[in-house]
C-alpha positions in Angstrom: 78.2 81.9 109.3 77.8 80.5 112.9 73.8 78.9 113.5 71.6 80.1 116.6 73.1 77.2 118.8 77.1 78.1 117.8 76.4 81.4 118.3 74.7 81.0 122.3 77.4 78.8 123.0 80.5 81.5 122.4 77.8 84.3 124.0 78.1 81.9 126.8 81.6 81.5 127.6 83.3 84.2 130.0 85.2 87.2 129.1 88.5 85.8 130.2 88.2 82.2 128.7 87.4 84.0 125.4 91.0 86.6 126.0 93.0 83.5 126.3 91.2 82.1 123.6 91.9 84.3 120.9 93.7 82.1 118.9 91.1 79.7 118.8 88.4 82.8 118.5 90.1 83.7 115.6 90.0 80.1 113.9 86.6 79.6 114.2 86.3 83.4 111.6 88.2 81.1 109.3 90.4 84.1 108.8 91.9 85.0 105.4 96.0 86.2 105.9 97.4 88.3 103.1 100.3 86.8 102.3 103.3 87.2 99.8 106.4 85.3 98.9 109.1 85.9 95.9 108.4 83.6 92.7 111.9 82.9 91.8 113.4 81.4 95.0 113.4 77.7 93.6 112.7 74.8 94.9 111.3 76.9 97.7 108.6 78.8 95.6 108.3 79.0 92.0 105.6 79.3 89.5 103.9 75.8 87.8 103.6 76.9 84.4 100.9 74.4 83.6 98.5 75.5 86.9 99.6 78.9 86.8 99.7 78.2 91.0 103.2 78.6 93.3 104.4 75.2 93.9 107.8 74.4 96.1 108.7 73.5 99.6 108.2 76.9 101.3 104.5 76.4 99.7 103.8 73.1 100.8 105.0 74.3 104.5 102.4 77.0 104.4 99.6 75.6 103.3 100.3 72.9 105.8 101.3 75.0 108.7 97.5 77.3 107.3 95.5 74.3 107.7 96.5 73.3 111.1 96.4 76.8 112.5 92.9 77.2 111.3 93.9 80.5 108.5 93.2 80.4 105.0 95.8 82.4 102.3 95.4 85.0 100.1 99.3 84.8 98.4 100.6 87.2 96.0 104.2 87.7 94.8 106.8 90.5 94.8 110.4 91.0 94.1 112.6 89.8 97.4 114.0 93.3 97.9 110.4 94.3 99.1 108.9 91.7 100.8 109.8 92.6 104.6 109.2 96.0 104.6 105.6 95.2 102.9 105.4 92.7 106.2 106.6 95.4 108.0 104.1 98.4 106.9 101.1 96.0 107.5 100.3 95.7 103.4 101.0 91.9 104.1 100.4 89.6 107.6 103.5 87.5 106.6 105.7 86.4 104.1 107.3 82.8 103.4 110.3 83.2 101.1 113.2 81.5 102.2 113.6 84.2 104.5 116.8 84.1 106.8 116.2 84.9 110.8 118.8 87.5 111.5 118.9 90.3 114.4 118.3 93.2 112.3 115.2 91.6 110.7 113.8 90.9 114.3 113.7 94.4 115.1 110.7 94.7 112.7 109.5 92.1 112.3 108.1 89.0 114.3 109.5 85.3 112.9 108.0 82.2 113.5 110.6 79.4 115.2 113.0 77.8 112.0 111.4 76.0 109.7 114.5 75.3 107.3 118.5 75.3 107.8 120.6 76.8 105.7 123.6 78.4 104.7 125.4 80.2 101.6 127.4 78.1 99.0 129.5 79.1 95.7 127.8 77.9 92.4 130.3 78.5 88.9 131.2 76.5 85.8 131.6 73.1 85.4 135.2 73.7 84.0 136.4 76.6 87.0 138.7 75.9 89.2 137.5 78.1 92.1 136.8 76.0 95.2 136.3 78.4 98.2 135.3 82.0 98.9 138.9 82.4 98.9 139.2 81.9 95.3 136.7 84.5 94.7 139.0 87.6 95.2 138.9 89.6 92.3 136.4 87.6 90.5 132.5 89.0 89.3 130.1 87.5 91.3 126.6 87.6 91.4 124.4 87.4 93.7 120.5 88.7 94.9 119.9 92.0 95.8 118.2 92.3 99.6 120.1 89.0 100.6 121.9 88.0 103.5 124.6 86.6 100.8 125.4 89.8 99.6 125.9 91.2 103.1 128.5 88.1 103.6 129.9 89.2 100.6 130.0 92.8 101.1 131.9 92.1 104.8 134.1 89.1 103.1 134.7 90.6 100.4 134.3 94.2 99.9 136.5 95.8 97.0 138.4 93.1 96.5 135.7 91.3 94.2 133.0 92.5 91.9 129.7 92.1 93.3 126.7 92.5 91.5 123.2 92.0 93.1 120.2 90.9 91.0 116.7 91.0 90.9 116.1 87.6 90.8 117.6 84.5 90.7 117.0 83.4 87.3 119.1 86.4 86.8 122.0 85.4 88.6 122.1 81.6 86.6 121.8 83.8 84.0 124.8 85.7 84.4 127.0 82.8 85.1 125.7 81.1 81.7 126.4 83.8 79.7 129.8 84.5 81.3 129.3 88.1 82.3 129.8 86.7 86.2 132.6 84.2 87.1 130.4 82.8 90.2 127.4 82.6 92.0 127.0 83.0 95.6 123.6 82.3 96.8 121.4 80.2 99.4 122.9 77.0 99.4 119.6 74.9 98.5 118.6 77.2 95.7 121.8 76.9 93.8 122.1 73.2 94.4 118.9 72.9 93.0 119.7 75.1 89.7 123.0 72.8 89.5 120.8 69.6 89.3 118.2 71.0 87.3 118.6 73.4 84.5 122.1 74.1 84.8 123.2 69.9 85.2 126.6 69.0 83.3 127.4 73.0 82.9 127.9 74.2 86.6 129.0 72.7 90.2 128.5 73.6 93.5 131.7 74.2 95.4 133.1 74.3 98.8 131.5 74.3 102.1 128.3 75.7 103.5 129.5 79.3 104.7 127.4 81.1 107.6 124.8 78.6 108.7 121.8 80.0 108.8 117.7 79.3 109.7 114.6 80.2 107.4 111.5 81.5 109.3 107.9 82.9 108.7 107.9 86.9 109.0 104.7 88.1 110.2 103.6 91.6 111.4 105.2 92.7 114.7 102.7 91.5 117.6 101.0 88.8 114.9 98.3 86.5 117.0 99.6 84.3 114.5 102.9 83.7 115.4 101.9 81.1 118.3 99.6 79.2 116.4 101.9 78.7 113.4 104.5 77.6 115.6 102.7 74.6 117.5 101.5 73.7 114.0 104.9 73.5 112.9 105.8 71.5 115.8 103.3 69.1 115.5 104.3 68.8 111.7 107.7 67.4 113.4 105.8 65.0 115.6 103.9 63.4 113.0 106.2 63.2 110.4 104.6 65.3 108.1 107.6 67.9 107.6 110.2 64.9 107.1 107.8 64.2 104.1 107.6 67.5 102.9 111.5 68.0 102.9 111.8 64.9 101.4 109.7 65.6 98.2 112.0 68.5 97.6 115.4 68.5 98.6 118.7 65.6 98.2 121.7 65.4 100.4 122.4 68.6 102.2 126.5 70.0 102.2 128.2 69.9 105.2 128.7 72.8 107.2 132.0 74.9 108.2 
């Protein structure tokens, strides 16, 4: 709580210094934002088993981006599938999930400028031959349900292939594993991860990058916070502190096509 002598000073200060000022206003509360991300979007978020905290690069971006825009967080998780319309109702002021920029989620929602490029890439057995989206016609592929891959899929695609969308990722890996889907079509960093981690020496990445696209924060339409993330953000370029971030988490990057 503000003293006597904080408090004079804002009492002080003009009504329009203190409407272009909201930003700042609004730092000084040391506002709390509800916000929510999906646990199983690895190495963006995931759970730490031994903290029982979300760890990953889209964490480590928000928590940065939060301390230099003066908010605190108060995260929770939820399936993908519902996480912009829970932005979009107002249960949540934003959402940080790997969370692809496209026109139809601008329309209701507000995004903060990219913080992550990206595109789609094909993940399937170490032994397959498949090597392009091509290849995929009249194969069972999985993919996540909500996702900007099974829209590519769905207008690439169609009936010519099975498409299955899943809850979760984990669910997907798990599909291809067990052998009840011949491929996996997902964000490209997520499965190259998965390849490198748990599924290394028993599935491959394949082909190009397909439909770049750009991560962003979703925040509540009209969200004061939208500016202040974004100079935060910026300033994270300037001083080198995303570089680090992105370098903690992610290898080599595929090219694009």
């Amino acid at each position: 709580m503000k003293n006597n002598t904080t408090l004079s000073y804002w009492l002080a200060i003009p009504t329009l210094a203190l409407s272009l000022g909201v930003s700042s206003l609004a730092n000084a509360q040391d506002t709390t934002l509800k916000a929510v991300t999906d646990p199983s979007f690895v190495p963006f978020e995931m759970m730490d088993q031994d903290s029982g905290e979300m760890v990953g690069f889209d964490m480590d971006i928000l928590h940065a981006i939060a301390d230099r825009a003066g908010f605190k967080v108060d995260l929770n998780t939820m399936d993908f599938n519902g996480i912009i319309p829970a932005v979009q109702t107002g249960n949540v002021d934003l959402a940080i999930a790997g969370i692809t920029i496209t026109d139809e989620r601008q329309q209701i929602v507000d995004f903060s400028d990219p913080y992550y490029d990206s595109g789609l890439r094909i993940l399937v057995s170490d032994d397959s031959d498949v090597g392009s989206l091509d290849d995929l016609e009249g194969k069972r592929i999985a993919t996540k349900i909500g996702s900007t891959s099974y829209d590519y899929l769905q207008e690439k695609l169609g009936d010519d292939a099975e498409i299955t969308p899943y809850p979760g990722s984990s669910d997907m890996y798990m599909a291809l594993m067990g052998g009840s889907a011949d491929a996996v079509f997902y964000d490209a960093p997520n499965v190259g991860y998965f390849a490198q981690t748990k599924g290394k020496d028993k599935v491959k990445t394949v082909g190009p990058l397909y439909e770049g696209q750009q991560y962003g924060i979703a925040f509540a339409k009209d969200s004061q916070w939208v500016e202040p993330a974004n100079k935060a953000l910026k300033a994270m370029h300037d001083d080198g502190t995303y570089d680090e971030i992105h370098k903690k988490w992610f290898g080599e990057a595929a090219d694009a096509k």
